[in-house]
C-alpha positions as CSV (number, residue, x, y, z in Angstrom):
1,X,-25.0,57.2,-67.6
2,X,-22.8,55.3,-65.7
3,X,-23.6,55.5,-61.9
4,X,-20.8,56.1,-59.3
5,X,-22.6,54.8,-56.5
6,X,-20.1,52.6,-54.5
7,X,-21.1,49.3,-52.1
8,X,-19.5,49.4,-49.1
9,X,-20.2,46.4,-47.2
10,X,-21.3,46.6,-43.4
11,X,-19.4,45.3,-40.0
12,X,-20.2,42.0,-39.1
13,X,-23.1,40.7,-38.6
14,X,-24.2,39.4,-34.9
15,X,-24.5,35.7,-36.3
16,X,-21.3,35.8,-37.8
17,X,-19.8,37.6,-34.3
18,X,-21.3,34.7,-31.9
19,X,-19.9,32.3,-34.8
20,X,-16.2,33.6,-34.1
21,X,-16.8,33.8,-30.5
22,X,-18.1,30.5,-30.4
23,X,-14.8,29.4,-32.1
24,X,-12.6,30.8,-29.9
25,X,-14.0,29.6,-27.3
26,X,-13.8,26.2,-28.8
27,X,-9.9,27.1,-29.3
28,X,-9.8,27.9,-25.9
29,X,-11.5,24.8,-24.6
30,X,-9.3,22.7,-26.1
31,X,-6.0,24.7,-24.9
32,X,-6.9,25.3,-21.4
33,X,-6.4,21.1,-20.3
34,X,-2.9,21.7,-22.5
35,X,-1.6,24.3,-20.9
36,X,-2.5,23.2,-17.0
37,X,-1.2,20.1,-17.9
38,X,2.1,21.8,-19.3
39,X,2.0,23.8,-15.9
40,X,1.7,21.2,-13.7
41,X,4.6,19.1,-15.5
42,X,6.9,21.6,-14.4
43,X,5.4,21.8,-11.3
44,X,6.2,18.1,-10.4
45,X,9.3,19.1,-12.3
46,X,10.4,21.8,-9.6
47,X,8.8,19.7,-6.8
48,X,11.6,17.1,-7.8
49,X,14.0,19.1,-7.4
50,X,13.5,20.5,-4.4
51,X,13.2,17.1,-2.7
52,X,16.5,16.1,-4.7
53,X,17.9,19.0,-2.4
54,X,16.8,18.1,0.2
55,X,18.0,14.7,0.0
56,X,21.3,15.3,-0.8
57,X,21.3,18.2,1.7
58,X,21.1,15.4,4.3
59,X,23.9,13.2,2.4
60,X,26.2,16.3,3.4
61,X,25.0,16.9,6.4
62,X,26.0,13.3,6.8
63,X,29.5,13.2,5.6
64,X,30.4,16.2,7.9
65,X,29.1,15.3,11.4
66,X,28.6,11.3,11.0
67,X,25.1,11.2,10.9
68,X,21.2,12.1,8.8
69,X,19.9,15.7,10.4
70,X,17.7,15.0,13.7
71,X,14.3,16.5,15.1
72,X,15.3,18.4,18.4
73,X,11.9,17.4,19.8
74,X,9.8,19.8,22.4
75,X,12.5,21.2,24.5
76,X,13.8,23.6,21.8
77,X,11.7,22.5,18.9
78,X,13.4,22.5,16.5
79,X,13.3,20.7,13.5
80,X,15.4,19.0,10.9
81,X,15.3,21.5,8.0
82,X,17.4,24.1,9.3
83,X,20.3,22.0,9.8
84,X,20.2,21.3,6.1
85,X,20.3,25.4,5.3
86,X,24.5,25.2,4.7
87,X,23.4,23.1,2.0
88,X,20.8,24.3,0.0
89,X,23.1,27.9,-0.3
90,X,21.2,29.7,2.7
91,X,24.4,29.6,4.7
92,X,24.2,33.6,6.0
93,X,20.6,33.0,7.5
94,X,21.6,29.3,8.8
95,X,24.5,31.7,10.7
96,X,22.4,33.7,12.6
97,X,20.2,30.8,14.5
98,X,20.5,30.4,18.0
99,X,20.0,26.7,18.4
100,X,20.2,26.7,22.1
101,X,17.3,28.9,22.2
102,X,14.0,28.0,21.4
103,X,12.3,28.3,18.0
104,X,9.1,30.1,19.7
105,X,11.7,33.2,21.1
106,X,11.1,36.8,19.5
107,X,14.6,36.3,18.2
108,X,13.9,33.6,15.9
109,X,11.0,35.9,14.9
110,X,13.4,36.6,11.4
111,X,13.5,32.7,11.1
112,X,9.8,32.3,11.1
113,X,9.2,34.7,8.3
114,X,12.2,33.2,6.3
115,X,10.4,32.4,2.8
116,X,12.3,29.8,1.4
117,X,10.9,28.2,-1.8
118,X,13.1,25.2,-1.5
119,X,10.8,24.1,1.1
120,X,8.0,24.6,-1.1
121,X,5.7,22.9,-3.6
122,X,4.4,25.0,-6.5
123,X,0.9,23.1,-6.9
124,X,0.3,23.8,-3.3
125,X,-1.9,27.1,-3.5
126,X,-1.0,27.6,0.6
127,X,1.9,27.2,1.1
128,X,3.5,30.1,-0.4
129,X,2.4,32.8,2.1
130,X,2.9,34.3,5.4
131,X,0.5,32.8,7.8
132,X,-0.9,34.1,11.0
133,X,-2.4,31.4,12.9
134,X,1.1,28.6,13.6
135,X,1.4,27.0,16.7
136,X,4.9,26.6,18.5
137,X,6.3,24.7,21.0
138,X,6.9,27.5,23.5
139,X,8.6,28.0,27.6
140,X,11.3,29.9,28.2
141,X,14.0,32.0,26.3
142,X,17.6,32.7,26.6
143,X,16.9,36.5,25.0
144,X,13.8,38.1,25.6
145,X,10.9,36.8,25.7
146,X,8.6,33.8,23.2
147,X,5.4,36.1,23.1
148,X,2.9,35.7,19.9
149,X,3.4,37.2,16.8
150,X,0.5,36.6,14.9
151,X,-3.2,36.3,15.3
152,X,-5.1,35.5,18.4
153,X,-2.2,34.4,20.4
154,X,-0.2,32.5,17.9
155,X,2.6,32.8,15.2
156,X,3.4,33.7,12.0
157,X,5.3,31.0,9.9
158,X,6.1,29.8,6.2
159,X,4.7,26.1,6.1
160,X,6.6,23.4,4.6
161,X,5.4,21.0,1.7
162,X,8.3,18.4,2.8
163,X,8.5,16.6,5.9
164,X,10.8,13.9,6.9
165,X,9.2,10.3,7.5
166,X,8.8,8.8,11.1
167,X,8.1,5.7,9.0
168,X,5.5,2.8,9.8
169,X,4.9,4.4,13.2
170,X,0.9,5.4,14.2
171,X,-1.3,8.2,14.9
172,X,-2.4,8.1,18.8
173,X,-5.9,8.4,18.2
174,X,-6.9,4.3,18.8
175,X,-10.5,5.0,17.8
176,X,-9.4,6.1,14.1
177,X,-8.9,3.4,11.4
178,X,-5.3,3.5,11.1
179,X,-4.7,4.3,14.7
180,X,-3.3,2.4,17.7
181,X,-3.0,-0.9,16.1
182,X,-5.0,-0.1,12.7
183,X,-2.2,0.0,10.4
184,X,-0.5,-3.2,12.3
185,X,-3.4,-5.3,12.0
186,X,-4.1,-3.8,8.2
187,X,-1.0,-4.2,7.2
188,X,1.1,-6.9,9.2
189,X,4.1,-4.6,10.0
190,X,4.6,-1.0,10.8
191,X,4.0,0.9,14.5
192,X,1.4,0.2,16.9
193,X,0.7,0.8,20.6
194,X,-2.9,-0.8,22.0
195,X,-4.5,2.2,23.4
196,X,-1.4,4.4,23.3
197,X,0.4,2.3,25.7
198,X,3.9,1.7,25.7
199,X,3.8,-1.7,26.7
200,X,3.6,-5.1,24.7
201,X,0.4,-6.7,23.9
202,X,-0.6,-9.6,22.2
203,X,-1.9,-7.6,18.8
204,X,1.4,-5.7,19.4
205,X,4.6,-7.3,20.6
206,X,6.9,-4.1,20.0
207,X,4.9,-0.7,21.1
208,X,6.2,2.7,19.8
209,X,5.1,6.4,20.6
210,X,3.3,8.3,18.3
211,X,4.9,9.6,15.4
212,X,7.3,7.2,15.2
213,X,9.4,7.6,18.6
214,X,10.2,5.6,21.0
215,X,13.2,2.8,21.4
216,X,11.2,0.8,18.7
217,X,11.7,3.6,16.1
218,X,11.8,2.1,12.3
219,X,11.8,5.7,10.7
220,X,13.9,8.2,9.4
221,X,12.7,11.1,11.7
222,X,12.0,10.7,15.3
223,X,9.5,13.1,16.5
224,X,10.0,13.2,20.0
225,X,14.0,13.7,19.5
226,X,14.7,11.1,22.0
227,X,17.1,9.0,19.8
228,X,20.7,9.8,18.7
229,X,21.3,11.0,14.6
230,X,21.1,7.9,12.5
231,X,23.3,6.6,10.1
232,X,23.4,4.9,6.9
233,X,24.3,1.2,8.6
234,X,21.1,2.1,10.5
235,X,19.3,1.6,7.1
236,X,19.3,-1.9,7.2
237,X,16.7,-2.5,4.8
238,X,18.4,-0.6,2.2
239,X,18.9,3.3,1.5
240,X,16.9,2.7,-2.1
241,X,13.9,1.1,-0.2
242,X,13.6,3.7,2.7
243,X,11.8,7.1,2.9
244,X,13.7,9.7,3.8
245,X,11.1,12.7,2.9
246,X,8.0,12.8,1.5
247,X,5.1,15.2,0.3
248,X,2.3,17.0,2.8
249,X,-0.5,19.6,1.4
250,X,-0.7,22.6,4.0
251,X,-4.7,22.4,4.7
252,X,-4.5,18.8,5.0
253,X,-2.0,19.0,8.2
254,X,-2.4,20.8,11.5
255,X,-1.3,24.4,12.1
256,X,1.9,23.7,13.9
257,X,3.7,23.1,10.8
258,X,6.1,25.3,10.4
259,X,9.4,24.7,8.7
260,X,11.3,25.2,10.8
261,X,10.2,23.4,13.6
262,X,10.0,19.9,15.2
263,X,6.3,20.1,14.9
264,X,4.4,18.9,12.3
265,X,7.8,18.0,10.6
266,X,7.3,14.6,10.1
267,X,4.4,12.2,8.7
268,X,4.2,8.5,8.2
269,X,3.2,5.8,6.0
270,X,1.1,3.8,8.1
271,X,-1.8,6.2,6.5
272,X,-2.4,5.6,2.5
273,X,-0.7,7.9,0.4
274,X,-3.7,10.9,-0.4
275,X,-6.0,9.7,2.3
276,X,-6.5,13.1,3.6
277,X,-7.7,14.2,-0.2
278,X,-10.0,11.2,-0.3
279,X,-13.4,13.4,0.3
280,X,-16.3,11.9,2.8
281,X,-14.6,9.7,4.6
282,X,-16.0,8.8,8.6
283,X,-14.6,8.1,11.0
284,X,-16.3,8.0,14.4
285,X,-18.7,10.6,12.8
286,X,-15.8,12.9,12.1
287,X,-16.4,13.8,8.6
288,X,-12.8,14.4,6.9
289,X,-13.4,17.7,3.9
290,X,-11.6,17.8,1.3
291,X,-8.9,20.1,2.3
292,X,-11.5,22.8,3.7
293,X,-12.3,23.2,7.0
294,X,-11.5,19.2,8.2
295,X,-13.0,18.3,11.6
296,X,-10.5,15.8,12.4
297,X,-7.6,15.0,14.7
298,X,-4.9,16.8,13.4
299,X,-3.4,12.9,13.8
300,X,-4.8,12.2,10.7
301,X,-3.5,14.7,8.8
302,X,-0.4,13.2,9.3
303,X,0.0,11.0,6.1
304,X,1.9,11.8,2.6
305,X,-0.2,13.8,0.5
306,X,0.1,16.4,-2.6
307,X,-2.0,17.8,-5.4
308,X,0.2,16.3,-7.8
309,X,-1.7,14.4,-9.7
310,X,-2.7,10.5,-8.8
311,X,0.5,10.4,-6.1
312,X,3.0,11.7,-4.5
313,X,6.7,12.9,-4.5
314,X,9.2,11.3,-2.3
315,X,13.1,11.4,-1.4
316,X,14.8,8.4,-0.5
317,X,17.2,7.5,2.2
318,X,20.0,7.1,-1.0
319,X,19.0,10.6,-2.2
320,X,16.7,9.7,-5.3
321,X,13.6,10.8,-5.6
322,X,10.7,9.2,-7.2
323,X,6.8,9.4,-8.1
324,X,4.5,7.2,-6.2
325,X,1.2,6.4,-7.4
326,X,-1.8,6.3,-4.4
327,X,-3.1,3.3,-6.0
328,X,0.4,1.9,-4.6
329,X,-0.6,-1.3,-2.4
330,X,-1.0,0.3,1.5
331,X,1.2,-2.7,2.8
332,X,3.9,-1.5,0.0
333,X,3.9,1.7,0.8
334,X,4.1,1.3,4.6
335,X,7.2,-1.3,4.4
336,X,8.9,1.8,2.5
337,X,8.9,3.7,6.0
338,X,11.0,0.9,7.8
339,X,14.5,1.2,7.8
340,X,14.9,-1.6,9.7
341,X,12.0,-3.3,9.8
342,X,13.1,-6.5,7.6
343,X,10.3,-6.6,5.8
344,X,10.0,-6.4,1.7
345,X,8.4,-3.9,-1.0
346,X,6.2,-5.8,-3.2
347,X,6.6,-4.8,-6.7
């Protein structure tokens, strides 16, 4: 007799089940560095292109009143990126600023929440949010009143990843490595001011004002807004070797940048490019974190920086834009924020 019994053969087993896991985790392993390194190409990609606006945004701004856009300074405060809103098609919200008012005024509240991605790098996990805790150059108001709108007596505000360059100018912290004269006796050029003082010493002949103000201004951007609009035939050392913007990382500045406002719009190159990233570093037993919590002088936050990786993203005074590697030489780096300094960039 022929038996009918049939074999039906089981699930699998649990060694063949930790097998395929294993593989796909394998699988997985191999396609995770792939695909961030897919996402972060397009990333730098879109990062390009917003500084490529930007860039050109001033070039137009240029042709129709004569000169680059200018920081307002503290009276107003307001900053440089506003002007350029015509450009980058955000024309109706560029309409209903009061310029003549001040930036901290609850009628500029609308401004402040204004999310504009332009003005924002998509490998910067902070910037693309609401936050609570700005700070404002603030006095008096033409309408109403400049009272807080956010936490614990400050603003709300959209940062910016882009800032305009005040150049080879200085932080005013003297006691901090590239401070008062640091950069100018690192690097042989750039800003300096012994002790913040504006007037000449021996280790340096031309004083400015922090950030890159003052009559000896070499930058782009002048914080302080004392200075008329430049122009090109201010560039003297060439629109293709000048910064015009450049890269910041939100935690790594101070909580006044906004982007729409005078401060915290503008860093300079006296400071290496990523410094702020480089974890552990002292000075005058301030420990700088890496982009946590850092316990420094908001000062130093106030170099190019970006988690792009190995450099940073710039816009030139002739409206390119370009990659710079941090391993780029300081001294190079820091002759790129002159416009008129007369000095080279080594190759």
């Amino acid at each position: 007799m022929v038996s009918s019994k049939r074999f039906v053969r089981g699930g699998f087993t649990l060694i063949e089940l930790l097998v395929v896991i294993a593989i796909i985790a394998v699988l997985i392993g191999l396609l995770l560095p792939a695909v961030q390194k897919v996402r972060e190409a397009a990333n730098r990609m879109q990062c390009s292109n917003n500084l490529k606006q930007i860039s050109l945004a001033c070039h137009s701004y240029h042709d129709g009143t004569g000169g680059f856009p200018k920081i307002e300074g503290f009276t107003l405060g307001w900053g440089a990126l506003p002007l350029l809103l015509p450009y980058i098609e955000q024309d109706n919200l560029y309409k209903q600023i009061l310029f003549t008012d001040r930036v901290s005024c609850l009628t500029m509240a609308f401004l402040r929440s204004a999310n504009i991605k332009s003005f924002q790098c998509p490998s910067d996990p902070d910037v693309n949010r609401l936050h609570t805790d700005r700070t404002l150059p603030t006095g008096g108001c033409l309408v109403g009143s400049g009272a807080p709108d956010g936490a614990g007596g400050r603003y709300l505000g959209y940062a910016s990843s882009y800032v305009g360059s005040y150049g080879d100018g200085f932080n005013n912290v003297p006691s901090e490595p590239y401070g008062g004269d640091g950069a100018w006796g690192r690097y042989g050029c750039g800003g300096c001011a012994s002790n913040n003082a504006v007037a000449p010493t021996v280790p340096c002949p031309n004083p400015g004002i922090g950030y890159g103000g003052g009559k000896n201004h070499r930058g782009m951007f002048n914080y302080y807004g004392d200075s008329g609009n430049l122009r090109f035939a201010d560039v003297i050392d060439g629109t293709s070797n000048t910064l015009l913007f450049g890269h910041n990382i939100v935690k790594g500045t101070s909580n006044s940048n906004i982007w729409m406002t005078s401060t915290g719009s503008a860093h300079g190159t006296s400071l290496p490019i990523n410094w702020i990233l480089q974890p552990c570093k002292v000075s005058q037993g301030l420990w700088i974190d890496k982009c946590g919590n850092p316990t420094f002088s908001s000062w130093m936050g106030r170099g190019f920086a970006s988690y792009h990786q190995g450099g940073i993203m710039v816009g030139m005074a002739d409206g390119s834009v370009r990659f710079v590697a941090e391993t780029t030489s300081p001294f190079a780096f820091n002759a790129m924020g002159s416009r008129a300094g007369g000095d080279t960039i080594p190759q």
